[in-house]
C-alpha positions in Angstrom: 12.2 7.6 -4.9 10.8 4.2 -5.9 7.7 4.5 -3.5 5.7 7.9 -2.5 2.7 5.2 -3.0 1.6 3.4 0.2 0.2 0.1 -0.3 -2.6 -0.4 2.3 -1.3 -9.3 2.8 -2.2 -16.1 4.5 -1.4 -18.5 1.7 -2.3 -17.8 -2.7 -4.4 -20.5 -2.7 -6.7 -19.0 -0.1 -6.7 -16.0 -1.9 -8.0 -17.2 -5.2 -11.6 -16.5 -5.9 -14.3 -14.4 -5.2 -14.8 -16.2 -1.4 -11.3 -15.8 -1.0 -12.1 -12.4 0.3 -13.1 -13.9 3.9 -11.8 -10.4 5.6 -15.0 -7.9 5.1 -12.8 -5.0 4.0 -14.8 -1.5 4.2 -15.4 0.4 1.1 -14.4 4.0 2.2 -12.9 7.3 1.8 -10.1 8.4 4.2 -8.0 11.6 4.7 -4.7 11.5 6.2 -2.6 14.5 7.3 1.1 14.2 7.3 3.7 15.8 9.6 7.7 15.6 9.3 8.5 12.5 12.0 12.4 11.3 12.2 15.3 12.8 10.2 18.6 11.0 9.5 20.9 13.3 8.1 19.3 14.1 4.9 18.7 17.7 3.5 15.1 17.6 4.9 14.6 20.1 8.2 10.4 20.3 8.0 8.1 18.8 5.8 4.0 18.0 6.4 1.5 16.9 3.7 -1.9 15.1 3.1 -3.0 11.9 1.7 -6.6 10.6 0.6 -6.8 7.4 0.0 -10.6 6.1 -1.4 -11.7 2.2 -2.0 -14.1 1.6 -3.9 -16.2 -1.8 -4.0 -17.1 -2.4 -8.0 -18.5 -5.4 -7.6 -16.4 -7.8 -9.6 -12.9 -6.1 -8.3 -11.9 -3.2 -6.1 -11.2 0.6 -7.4 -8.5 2.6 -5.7 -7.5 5.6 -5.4 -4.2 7.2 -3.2 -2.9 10.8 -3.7 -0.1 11.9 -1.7 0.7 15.6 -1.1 3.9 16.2 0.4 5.7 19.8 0.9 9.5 19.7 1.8 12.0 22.1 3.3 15.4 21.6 2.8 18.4 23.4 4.8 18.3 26.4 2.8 15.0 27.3 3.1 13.3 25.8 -0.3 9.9 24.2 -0.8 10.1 20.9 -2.7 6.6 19.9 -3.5 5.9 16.1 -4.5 2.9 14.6 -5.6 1.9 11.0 -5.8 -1.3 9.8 -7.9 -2.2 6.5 -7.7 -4.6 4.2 -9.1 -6.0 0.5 -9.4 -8.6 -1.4 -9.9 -8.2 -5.4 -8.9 -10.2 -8.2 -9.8 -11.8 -9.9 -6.6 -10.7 -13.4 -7.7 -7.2 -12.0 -7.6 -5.9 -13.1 -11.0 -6.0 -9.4 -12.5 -4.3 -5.8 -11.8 -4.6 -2.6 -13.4 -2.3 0.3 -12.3 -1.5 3.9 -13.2 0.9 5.8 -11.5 2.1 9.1 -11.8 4.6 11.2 -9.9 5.8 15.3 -9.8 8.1 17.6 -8.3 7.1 21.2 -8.7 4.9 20.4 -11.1 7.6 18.3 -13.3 6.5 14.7 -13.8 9.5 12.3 -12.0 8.3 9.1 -12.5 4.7 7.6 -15.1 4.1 4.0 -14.5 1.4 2.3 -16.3 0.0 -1.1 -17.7 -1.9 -4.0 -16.6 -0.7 -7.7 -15.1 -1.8 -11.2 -14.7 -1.6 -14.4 -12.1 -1.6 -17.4 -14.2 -3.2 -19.5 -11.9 -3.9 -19.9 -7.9 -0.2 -19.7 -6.3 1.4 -19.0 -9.8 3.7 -16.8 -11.2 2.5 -14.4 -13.7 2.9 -11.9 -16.5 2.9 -8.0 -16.0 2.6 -5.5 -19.5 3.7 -2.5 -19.4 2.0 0.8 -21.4 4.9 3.5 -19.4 7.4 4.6 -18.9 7.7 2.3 -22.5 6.5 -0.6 -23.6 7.9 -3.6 -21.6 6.8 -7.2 -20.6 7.7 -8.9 -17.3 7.7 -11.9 -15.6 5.7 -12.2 -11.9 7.2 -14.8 -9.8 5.3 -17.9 -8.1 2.9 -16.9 -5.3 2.7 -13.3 -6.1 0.0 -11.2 -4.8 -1.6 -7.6 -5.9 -2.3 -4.9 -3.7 -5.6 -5.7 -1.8 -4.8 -9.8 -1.5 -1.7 -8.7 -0.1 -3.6 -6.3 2.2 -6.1 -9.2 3.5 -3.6 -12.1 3.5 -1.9 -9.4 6.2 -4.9 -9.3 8.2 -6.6 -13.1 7.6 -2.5 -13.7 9.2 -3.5 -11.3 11.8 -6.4 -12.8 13.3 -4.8 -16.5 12.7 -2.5 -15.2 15.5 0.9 -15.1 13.2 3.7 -12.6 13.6 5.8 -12.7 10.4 4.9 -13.1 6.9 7.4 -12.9 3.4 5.2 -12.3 0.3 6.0 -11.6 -3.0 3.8 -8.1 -4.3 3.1 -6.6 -7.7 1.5 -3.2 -6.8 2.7 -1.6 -10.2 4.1 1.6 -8.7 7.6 0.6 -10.6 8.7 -0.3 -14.1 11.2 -3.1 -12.2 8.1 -5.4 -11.9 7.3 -7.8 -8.3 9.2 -7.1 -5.4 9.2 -9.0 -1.9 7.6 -7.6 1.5 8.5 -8.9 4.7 6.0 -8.3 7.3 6.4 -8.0 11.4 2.4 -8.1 12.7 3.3 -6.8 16.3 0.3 -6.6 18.2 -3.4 -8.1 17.3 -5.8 -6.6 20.0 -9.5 -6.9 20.8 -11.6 -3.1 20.1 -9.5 -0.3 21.0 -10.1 3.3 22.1 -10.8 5.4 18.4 -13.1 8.4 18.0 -14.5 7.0 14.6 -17.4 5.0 14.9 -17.0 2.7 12.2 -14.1 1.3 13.7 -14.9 1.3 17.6 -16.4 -2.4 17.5 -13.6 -4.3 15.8 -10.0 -5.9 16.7 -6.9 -3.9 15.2 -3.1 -3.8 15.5 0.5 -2.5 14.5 1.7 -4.2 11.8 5.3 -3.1 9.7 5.9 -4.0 6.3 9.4 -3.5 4.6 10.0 -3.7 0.6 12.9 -4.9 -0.9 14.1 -5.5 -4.3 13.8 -8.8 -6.0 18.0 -8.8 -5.9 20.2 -11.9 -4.0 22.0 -9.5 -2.5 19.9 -6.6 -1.8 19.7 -6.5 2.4 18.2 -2.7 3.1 15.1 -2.1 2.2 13.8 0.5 -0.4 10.8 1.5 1.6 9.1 1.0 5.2 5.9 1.7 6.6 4.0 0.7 9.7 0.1 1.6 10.5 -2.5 0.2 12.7 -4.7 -2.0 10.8 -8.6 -2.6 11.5 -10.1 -5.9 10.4 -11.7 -4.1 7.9 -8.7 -3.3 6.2 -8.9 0.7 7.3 -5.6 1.9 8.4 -4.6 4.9 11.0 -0.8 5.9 12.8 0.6 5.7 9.6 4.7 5.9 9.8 6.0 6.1 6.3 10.1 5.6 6.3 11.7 7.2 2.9 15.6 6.7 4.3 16.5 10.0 5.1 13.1 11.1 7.1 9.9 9.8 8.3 6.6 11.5 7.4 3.9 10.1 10.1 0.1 10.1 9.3 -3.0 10.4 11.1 -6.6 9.7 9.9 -8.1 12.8 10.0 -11.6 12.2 7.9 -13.6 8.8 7.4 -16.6 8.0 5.7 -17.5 4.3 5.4 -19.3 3.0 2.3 -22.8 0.6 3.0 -21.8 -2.7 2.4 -22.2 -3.4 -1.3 -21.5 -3.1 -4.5 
């Protein structure tokens, strides 16, 4: 399964740059809890789960952090118990990723992804290394993104009033380098009913995000997920779409970091 990691995206060239942060995203810790949504057919019949994800504002870049706990039933009554850990810390100017991820089942490790990767230059392609699952050089194509410019250039599109956006992301959670993320932003509202305070004062809305493979003739994505944005780059209603079942999220915990470094 190419993606148990959920990445939390409005031109490159706007991007580039420590003021090309212009969305105020919130440093903060979040807790999600997880509960088995749709099945298609699959071997899953219950599942449920938790997720923390933690952002972390160090000043020159931003430090993050997503595990993913998810516990699977199948038709015959066994547990299947996957883990997702999940790191990253990104420069603010955008040019720079590094990214660690690291995947089990019962305890077995599945999938080790590690390294570091480049953006030559505002819009530019780029250059990813990677440390595991072996060493491995690849090539990041022109306008590429990393995880938290892709996150912003979603929501500067957001309150620019756009609906669809095709970007090209690095997020380093697989050895088979950039892929490309087409994104529906359905609704863009003004505040909105929540019972967490930091959020109660600021627009939000349903965006969905689908990830394909950099292939001509892939046409089905490998991975969906759809979440209520805030403008601060805080997300809730998670929907996370694996093919055969859907695990949905709900913020469950929030503690907002003081603006700062």
């Amino acid at each position: 399964m190419r993606r148990l990691a959920v990445s939390l995206l409005a031109c490159a060239m706007m991007l580039w740059g420590q003021a090309a942060f212009a969305i105020e995203l919130a440093a903060h810790h979040a807790e999600y809890k997880l509960k088995l949504g749709d099945q298609r057919g699959g071997d899953v019949s219950s599942g449920s789960g938790t997720m923390t994800y933690e952002v972390i504002d160090a000043c020159d870049g931003w430090a993050v952090r997503q595990r993913l706990e998810m516990k699977l039933t199948n038709h015959d009554g066994q547990d299947i118990n996957m883990v997702s850990d999940y790191t990253t810390f990104e420069a603010k100017d955008g040019h720079s990723l590094q990214f660690h991820m690291r995947q089990t089942t019962d305890q077995a490790v599945t999938s080790e992804v590690a390294g570091d990767a480049v953006i030559d230059h505002p819009g530019g392609g780029g250059t990813v290394t990677y440390t595991l699952p072996e060493a491995a050089t690849k090539t990041l194509p022109e306008g590429v993104l990393f995880p938290t410019a892709h996150t912003v250039a979603i929501l500067e599109a957001a309150e620019a009033g756009k609906k669809f956006l095709a970007l090209p992301l690095f997020d380093g959670t697989s050895a088979d380098g950039a892929q490309d993320s087409s994104i529906v932003i359905n609704t863009w509202n003004e505040p909105t009913k929540t019972s967490f305070a930091a959020l109660a004062n600021m627009p939000s809305g349903r965006v969905h995000i689908a990830f394909f493979d950099r292939d001509a003739a892939s046409q089905s994505p490998d991975y969906e997920v759809s979440m209520r944005y805030w403008a601060n780059g805080i997300a809730d209603g998670l929907t996370m779409d694996f093919g055969d079942f859907v695990m949905d999220g709900k913020l469950d915990q929030l503690v907002v970091a003081k603006p700062g470094c």
